[in-house]
C-alpha positions as CSV (number, residue, x, y, z in Angstrom):
1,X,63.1,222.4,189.7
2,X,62.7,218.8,191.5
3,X,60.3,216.7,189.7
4,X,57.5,214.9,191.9
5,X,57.8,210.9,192.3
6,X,54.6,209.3,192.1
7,X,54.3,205.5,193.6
8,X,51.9,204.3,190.4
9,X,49.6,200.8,191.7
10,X,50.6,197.4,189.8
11,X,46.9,197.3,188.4
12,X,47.6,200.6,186.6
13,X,51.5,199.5,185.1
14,X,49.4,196.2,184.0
15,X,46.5,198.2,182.3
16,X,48.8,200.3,180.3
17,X,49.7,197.4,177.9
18,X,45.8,196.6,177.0
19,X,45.0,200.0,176.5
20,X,48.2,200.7,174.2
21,X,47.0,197.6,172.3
22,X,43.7,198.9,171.9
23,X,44.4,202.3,170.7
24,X,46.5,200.4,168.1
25,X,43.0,198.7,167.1
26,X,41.7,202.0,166.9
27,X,44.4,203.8,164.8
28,X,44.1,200.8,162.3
29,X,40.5,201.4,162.4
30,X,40.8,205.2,161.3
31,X,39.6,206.4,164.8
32,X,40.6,210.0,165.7
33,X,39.3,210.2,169.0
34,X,37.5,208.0,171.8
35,X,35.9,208.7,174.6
36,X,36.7,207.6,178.5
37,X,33.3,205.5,178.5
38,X,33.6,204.3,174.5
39,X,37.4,202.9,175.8
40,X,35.6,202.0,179.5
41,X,33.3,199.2,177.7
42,X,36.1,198.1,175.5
43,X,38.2,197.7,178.5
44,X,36.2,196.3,180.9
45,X,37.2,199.0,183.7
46,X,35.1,202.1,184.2
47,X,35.3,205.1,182.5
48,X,36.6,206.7,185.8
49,X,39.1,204.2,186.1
50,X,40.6,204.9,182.9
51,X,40.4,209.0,184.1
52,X,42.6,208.0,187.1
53,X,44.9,205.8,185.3
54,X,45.7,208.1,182.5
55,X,46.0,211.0,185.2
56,X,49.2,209.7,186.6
57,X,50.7,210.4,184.1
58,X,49.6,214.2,183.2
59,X,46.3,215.2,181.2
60,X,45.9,213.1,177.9
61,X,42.6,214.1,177.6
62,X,40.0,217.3,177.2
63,X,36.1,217.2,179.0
64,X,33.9,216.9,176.4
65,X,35.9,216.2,173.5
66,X,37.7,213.0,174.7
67,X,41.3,211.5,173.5
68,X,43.3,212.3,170.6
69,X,44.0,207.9,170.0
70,X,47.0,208.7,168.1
71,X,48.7,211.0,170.8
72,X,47.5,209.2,173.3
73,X,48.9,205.9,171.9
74,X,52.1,207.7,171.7
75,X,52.3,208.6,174.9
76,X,51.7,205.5,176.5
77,X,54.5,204.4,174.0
78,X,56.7,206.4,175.7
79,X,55.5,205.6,179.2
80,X,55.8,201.7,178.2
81,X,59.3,202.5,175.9
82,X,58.5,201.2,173.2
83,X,58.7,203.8,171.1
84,X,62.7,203.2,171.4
85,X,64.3,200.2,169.8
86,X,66.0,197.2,171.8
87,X,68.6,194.7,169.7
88,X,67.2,190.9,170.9
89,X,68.7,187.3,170.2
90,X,66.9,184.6,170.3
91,X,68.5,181.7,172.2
92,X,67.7,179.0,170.4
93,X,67.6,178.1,166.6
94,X,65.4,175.2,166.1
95,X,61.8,175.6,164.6
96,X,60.4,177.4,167.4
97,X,62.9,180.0,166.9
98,X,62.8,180.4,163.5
99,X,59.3,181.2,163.6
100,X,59.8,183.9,166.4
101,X,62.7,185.4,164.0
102,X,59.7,185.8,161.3
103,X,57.6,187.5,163.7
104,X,58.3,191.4,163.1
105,X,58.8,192.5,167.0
106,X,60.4,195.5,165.4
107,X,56.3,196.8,165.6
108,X,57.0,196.3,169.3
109,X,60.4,197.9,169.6
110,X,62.8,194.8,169.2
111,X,65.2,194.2,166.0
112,X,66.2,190.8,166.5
113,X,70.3,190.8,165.8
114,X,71.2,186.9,165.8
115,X,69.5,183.6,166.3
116,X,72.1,181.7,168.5
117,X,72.2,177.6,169.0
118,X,74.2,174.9,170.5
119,X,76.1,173.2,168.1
120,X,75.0,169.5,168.0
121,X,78.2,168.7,165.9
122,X,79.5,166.4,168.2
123,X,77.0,164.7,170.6
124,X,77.5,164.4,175.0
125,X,77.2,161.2,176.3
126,X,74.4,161.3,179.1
127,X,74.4,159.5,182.4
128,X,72.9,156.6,180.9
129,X,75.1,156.2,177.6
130,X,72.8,157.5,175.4
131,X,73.5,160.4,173.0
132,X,71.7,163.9,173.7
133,X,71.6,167.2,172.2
134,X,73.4,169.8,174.7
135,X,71.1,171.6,176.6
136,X,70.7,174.7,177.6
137,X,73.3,174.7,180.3
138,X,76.0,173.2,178.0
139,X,75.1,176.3,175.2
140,X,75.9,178.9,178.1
141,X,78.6,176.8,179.4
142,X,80.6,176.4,176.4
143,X,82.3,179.0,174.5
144,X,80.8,177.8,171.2
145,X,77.7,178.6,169.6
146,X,76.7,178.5,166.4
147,X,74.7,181.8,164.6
148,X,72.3,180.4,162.2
């Protein structure tokens, strides 16, 4: 049994992340099911919009009754995969990186592994004489790095 290949528009892969986001909302909020219009005003597209989108992708919903949030927020997990996990290192290990290792992307799928930077041990002399911290093409130039 062949499977059929659907060509799915841009507009609809970029609506997908808002509206998993907003079922999130809803699950925190203790809401069980929503309507195409209650999600249409919410989203700013029409209700029949959100009908067509979600209808690439197989029958989420039931006339009448509207969408189970919790399955549907699922699904569109699956669809946007992150319902699986995906190790991550963060390239670079100053302050900015610190505080995106204490963000918990793990929510999002992502278990952050390492935190890599250059070392600075020993400072490279610039053009102009003057000391510098390696940059980025020096960290994946040289074969050390230091895991903070």
């Amino acid at each position: 049994m062949e499977v059929e290949q659907r060509k799915i528009s841009r507009a609809v892969i970029s609506r997908l992340p808002r509206y998993y986001r907003y079922l999130g909302d809803l699950l925190e909020a203790g809401v069980e099911r929503i309507s195409s219009n209650d999600l249409s005003k919410k989203m700013q597209v029409t209700a029949s919009q959100i009908r067509q989108d979600l209808n690439n992708f197989g029958g989420f919903g039931q006339q009448g009754y509207g969408y189970n949030v919790q399955y549907l927020y699922d699904e569109i997990g699956k669809i946007l995969g992150v319902n699986t996990t995906h190790p991550m290192i963060i390239i670079g290990g100053g302050n900015f990186g610190h505080a995106l290792a204490n963000y918990d992307f793990s929510k999002n799928g992502f278990i952050t592994k390492a935190i890599l930077k250059s070392c600075i041990c020993r400072p490279i002399r610039s053009a102009t004489g003057l000391a510098r911290r390696n940059s980025r093409t020096d960290f994946l130039n040289s074969k050390k790095a230091c895991v903070c």
